[in-house]
C-alpha positions in Angstrom: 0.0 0.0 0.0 1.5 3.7 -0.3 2.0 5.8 2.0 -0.4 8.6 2.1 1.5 10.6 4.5 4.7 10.5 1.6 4.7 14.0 -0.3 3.8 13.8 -4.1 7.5 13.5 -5.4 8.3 10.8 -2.6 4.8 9.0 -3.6 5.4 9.2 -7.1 9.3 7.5 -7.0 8.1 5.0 -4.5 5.7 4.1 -7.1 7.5 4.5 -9.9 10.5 2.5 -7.8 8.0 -0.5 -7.9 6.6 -0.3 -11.6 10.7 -0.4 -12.7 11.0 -3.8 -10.9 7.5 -4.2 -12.1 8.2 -3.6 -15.9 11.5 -6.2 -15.9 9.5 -8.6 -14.6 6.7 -8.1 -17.2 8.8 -8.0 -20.2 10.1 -11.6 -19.4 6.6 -13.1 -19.1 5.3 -15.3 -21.5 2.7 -14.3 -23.6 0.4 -17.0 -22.4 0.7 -15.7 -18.7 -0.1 -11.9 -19.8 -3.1 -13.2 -21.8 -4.2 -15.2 -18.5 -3.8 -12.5 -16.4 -6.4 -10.2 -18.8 -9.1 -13.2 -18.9 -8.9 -13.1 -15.6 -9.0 -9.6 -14.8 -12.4 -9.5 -17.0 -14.0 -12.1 -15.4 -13.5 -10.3 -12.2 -14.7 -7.2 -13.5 -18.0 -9.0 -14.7 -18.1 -10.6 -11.4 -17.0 -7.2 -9.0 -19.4 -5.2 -11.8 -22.6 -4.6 -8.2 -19.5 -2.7 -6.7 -18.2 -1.2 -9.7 -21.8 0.0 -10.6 -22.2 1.5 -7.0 -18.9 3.5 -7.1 -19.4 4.9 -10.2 -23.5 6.0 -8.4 -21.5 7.8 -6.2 -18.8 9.5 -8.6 -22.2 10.4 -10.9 -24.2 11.9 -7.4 -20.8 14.4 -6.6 -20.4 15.2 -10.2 -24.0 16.2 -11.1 -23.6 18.3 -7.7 -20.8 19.3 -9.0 -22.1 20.9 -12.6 -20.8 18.6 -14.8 -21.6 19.0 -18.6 -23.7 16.1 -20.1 -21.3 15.3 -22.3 -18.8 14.4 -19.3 -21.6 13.0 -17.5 -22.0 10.4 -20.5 -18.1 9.6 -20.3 -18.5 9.1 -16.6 -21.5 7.2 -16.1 -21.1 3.2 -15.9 -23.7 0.7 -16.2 -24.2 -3.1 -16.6 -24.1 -2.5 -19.8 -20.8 -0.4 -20.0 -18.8 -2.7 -17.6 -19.7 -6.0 -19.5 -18.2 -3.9 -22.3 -15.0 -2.9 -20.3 -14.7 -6.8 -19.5 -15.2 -7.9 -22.9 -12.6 -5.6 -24.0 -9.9 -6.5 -21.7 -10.8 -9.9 -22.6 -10.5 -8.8 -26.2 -7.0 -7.6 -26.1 -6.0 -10.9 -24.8 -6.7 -12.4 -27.8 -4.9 -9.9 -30.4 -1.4 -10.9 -31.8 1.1 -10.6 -29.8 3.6 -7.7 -31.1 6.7 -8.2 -28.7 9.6 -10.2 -30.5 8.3 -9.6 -33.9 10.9 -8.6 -36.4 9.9 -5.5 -38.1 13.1 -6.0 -41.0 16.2 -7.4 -41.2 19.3 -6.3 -43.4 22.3 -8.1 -44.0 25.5 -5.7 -44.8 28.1 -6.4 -47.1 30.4 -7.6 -44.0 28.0 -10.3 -43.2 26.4 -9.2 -40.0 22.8 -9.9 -40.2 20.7 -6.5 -38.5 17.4 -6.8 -37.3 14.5 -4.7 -35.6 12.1 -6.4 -33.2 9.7 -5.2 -31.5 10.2 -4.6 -27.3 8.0 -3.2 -24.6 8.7 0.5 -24.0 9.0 0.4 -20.0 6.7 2.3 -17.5 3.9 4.4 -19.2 2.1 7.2 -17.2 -1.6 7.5 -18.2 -3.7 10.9 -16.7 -7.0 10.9 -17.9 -10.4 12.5 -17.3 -13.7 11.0 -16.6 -13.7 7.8 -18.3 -13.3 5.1 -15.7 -12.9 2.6 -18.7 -9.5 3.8 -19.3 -8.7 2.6 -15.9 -9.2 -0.8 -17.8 -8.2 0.0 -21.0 -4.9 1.3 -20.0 -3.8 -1.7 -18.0 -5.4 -4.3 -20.2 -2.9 -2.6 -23.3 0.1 -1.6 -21.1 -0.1 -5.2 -19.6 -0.1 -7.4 -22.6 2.8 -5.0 -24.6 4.5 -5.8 -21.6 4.7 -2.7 -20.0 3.9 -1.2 -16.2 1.7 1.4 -16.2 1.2 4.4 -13.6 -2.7 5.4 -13.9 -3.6 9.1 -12.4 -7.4 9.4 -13.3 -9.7 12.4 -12.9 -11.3 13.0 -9.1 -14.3 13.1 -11.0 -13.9 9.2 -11.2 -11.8 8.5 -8.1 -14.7 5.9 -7.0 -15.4 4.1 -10.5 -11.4 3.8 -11.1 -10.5 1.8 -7.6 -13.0 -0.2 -8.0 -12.3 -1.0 -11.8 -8.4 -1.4 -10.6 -9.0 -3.4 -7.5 -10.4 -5.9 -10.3 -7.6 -5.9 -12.6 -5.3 -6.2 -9.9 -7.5 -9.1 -8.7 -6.9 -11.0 -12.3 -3.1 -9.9 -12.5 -2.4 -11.7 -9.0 -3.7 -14.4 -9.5 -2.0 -15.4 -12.8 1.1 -15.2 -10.8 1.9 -11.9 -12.0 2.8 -8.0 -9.5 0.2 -6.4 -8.6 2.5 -3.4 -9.4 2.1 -4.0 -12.9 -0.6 -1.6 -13.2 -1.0 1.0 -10.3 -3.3 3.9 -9.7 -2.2 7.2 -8.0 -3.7 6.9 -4.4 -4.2 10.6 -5.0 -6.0 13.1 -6.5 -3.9 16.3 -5.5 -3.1 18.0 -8.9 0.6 18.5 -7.5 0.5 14.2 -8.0 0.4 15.2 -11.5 3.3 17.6 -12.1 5.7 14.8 -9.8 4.7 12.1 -12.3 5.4 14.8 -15.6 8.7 15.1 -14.3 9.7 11.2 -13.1 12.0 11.1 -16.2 14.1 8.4 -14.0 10.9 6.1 -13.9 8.6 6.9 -16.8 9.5 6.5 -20.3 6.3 7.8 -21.9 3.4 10.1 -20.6 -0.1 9.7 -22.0 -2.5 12.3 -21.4 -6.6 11.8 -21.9 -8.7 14.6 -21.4 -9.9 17.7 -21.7 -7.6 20.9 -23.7 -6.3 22.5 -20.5 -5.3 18.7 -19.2 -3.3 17.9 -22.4 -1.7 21.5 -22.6 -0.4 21.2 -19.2 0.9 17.8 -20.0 2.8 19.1 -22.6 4.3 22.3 -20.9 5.7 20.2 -17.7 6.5 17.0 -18.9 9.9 15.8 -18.7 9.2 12.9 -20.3 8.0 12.3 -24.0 4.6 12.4 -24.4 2.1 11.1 -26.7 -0.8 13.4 -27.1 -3.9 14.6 -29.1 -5.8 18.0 -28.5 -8.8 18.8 -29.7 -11.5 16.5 -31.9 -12.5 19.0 -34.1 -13.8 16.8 -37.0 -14.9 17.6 -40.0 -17.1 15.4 -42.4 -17.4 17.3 -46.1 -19.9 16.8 -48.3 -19.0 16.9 -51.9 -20.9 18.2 -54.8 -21.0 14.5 -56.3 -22.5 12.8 -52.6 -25.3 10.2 -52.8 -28.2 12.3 -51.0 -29.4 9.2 -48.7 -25.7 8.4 -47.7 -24.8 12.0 -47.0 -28.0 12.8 -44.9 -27.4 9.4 -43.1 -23.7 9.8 -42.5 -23.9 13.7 -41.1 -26.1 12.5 -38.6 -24.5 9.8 -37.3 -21.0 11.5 -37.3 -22.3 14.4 -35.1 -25.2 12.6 -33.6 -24.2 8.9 -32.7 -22.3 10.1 -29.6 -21.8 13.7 -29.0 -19.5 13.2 -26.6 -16.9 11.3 -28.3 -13.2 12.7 -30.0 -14.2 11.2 -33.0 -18.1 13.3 -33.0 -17.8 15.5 -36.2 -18.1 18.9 -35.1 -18.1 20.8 -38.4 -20.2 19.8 -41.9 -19.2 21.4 -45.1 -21.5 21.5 -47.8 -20.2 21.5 -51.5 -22.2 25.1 -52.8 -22.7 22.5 -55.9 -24.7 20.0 -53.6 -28.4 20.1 -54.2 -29.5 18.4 -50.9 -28.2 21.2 -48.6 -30.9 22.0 -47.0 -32.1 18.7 -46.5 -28.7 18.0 -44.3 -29.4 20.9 -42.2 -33.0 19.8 -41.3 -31.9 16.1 -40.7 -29.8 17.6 -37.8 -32.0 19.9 -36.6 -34.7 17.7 -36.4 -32.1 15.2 -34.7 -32.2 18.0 -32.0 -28.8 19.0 -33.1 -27.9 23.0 -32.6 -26.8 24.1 -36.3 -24.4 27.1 -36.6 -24.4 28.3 -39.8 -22.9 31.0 -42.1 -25.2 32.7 -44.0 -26.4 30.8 -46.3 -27.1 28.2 -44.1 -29.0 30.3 -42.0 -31.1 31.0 -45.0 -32.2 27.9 -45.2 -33.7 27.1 -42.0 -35.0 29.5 -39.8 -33.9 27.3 -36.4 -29.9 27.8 -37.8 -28.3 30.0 -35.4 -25.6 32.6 -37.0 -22.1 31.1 -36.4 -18.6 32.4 -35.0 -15.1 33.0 -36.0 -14.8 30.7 -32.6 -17.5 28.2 -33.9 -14.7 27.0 -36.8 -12.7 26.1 -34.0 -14.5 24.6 -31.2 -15.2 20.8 -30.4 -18.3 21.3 -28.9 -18.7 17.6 -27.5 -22.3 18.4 -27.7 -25.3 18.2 -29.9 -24.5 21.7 -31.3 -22.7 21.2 -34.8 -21.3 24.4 -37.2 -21.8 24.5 -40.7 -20.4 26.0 -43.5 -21.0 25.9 -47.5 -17.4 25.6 -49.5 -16.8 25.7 -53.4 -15.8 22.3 -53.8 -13.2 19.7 -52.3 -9.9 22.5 -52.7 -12.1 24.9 -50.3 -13.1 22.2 -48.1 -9.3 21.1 -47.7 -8.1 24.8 -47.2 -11.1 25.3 -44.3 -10.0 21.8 -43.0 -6.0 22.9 -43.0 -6.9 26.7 -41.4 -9.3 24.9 -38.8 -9.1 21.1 -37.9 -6.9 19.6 -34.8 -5.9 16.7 -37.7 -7.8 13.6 -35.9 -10.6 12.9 -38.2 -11.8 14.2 -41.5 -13.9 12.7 -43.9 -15.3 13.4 -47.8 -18.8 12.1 -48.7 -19.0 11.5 -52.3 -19.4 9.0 -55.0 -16.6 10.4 -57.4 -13.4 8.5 -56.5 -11.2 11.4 -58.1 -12.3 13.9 -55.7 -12.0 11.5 -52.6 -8.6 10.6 -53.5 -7.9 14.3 -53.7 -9.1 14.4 -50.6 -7.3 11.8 -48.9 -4.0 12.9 -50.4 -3.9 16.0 -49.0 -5.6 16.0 -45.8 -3.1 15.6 -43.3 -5.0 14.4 -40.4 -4.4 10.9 -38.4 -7.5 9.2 -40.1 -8.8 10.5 -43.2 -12.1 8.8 -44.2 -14.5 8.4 -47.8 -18.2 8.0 -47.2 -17.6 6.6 -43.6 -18.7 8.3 -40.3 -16.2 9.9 -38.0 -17.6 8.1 -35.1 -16.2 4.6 -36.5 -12.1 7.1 -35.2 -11.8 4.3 -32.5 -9.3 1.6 -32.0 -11.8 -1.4 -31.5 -13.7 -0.2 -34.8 -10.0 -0.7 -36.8 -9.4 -4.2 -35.3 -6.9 -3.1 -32.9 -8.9 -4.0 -29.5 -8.9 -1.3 -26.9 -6.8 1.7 -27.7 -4.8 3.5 -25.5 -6.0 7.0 -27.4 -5.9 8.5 -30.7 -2.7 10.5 -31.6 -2.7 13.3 -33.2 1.1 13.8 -33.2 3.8 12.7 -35.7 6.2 10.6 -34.2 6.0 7.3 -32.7 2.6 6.6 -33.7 -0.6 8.2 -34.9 -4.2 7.7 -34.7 -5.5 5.0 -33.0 -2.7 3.7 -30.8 -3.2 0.2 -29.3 -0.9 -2.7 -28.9 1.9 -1.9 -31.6 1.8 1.5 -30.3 3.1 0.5 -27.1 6.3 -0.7 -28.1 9.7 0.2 -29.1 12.4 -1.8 -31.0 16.0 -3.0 -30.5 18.8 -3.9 -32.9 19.8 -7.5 -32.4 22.8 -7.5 -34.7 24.3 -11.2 -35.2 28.2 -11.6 -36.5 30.2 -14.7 -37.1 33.5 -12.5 -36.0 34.1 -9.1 -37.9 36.0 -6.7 -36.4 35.7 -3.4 -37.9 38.5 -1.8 -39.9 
């Protein structure tokens, strides 16, 4: 147990002391223990899920006390429901292919040594995050199996829902013989917990931030330790001149409307001026009981559109309000995209395949989709089991990042002698 009497930076380094010894131990396991240890972590969230369900009451009582948004409260509140999903996904990981010791290429150099890259666990990984209390299982279940340790600081918001959810994976970890240290959870929810772990450079080899723009921001500013990131979801789904009417109307409203509160909600809908359905888009949100901010034009064609903002181009609402804009053709759409988006998910609604692959070319966002919905910007929807987050970065790994995404690689370098000139 820690110490709650330690200060933040002693906490922190005892814990981070123990995921270190933690982590060595983890990266010599076999494959079949890690994938034991997840099956039974999910069968003990399925059978703990009374007392999970009963924490999470309590987080959901303080936070609607507490003025939440509903688009929090959705990424807070747990159900039966929600947990057998958490469970099923844990479980799901442990079935995915195993990426430590594959051999990404090997070379062989005119001296005869034979150089390979293969795939290792990156170490400790620090996870802060915000509401969701399924990270809590997420997290571990990814960290665990890429044979990592993993220091989890979740959101006070959650402090209920995410002991409860760890005391479960910890409960399947044990008893396939594995640490419990393997995955812990910050004991804590001072905010000065937060800056110790940004700064625990001797323990932590990669920071992973979930949450909100001022969360991520402050990640980035104090860390001390490489960290991989995304900002803002501000999605954008485009449709073209050349869009089947039935698919575009269909598509807008599930992007924005499936799940408001999700990264991967589209929060702006461009309209080709040369689309003839137009108005017909804007009504099938508004009558989904979606806010529409519009320019002009759009506001011309429904009464309920409410006139839009500089600051509406560049806000993800997380919210049934959506702004939209009407663009001469896929080159202004890809300008407004460029000058606006946060480069997570954008996506082009037609049926002409030369504009779609204009569009894909040159949007430089993590996922760039054609007639698809930006809700499917989720690491279970691309095969790839629970994900960790989406990054928006450049290095290391972008969009959806899930077991691969979790690893490093070594040169193993094999010689039969040479000596080097």
């Amino acid at each position: 147990m820690n110490d709650l009497t330690q200060t933040p930076e002693m906490l922190i380094a005892t814990m981070g002391a123990r995921a270190r010894r933690a982590a060595a131990a983890i990266a010599q396991a076999s494959d079949v223990q890690k994938a034991d240890a997840l099956r039974r972590a999910a069968q003990a969230l399925r059978d703990q899920a009374p007392a999970i369900i009963a924490a999470n009451a309590r987080d959901m009582a303080n936070a609607v006390a507490n003025g939440l948004s509903a688009a929090l409260l959705d990424r807070l509140k747990l159900d039966a429901a929600r947990v057998a999903a958490t469970a099923e996904g844990v479980e799901q990981v442990a079935t995915l292919a195993n990426p430590l010791g594959s051999v990404i290429d090997t070379v062989v150099r005119p001296n005869g040594l034979e150089l390979s890259r293969v795939r290792v666990p990156l170490g400790v990984i620090g996870i802060i995050y915000e509401s969701r209390p399924n990270v809590t299982a997420d997290a571990a279940a990814l960290c665990l199996r890429a044979g990592n340790a993993v220091i989890l600081r979740g959101g006070s918001e959650a402090k209920e829902s995410n002991r409860a959810i760890h005391a479960a994976i910890v409960e399947g970890i044990v008893a396939a013989g594995l640490p419990a240290d393997v995955v812990q959870l910050v004991p804590t929810t001072d905010r000065a917990a937060v800056g110790a772990l940004l700064k625990a450079a001797e323990y932590v080899d990669l920071i992973v931030p979930r949450g909100g723009k001022s969360l991520v921001a402050r990640v980035q500013e104090e860390a001390r330790v490489p960290v991989l990131a995304h900002l803002d979801g501000i999605n954008h789904s485009y449709v073209d001149g050349a869009a089947d009417p039935a698919m575009a109307q269909a598509l807008v409203v599930n992007a924005k409307m499936r799940r408001t509160g999700v990264c991967g909600a589209t929060e702006t809908v461009l309209i080709d001026r040369a689309y003839g359905a137009a108005a017909a888009v804007v009504t099938a949100l508004l009558d989904a009981e979606c806010e529409v901010r519009g320019d002009m034009d759009v506001q011309a064609m429904d009464a309920r559109v409410v006139a839009a903002s500089d600051q509406d181009w560049d806000t993800e609402y997380l919210d049934a309000i959506v702004s939209v804009r009407l663009v001469d053709g896929v080159d202004d759409a890809i300008a407004h995209i460029a000058a606006h988006a946060s480069h997570h998910t954008d996506a082009i609604i037609t049926e002409d395949g030369a504009t779609a692959e204009r569009f894909l070319n040159a949007v430089d966002s993590a996922i760039v989709m054609w007639n698809a919905s930006t809700q499917f910007a989720d690491g279970g929807e691309f095969g790839l089991g629970a994900e960790i987050g989406i990054s928006t970065g450049r290095l290391h790994a972008r969009g959806p990042v899930a077991l691969e995404g979790l690893t490093t690689y070594k040169w193993i370098v094999r010689g039969a002698g040479q000596v080097r000139p």
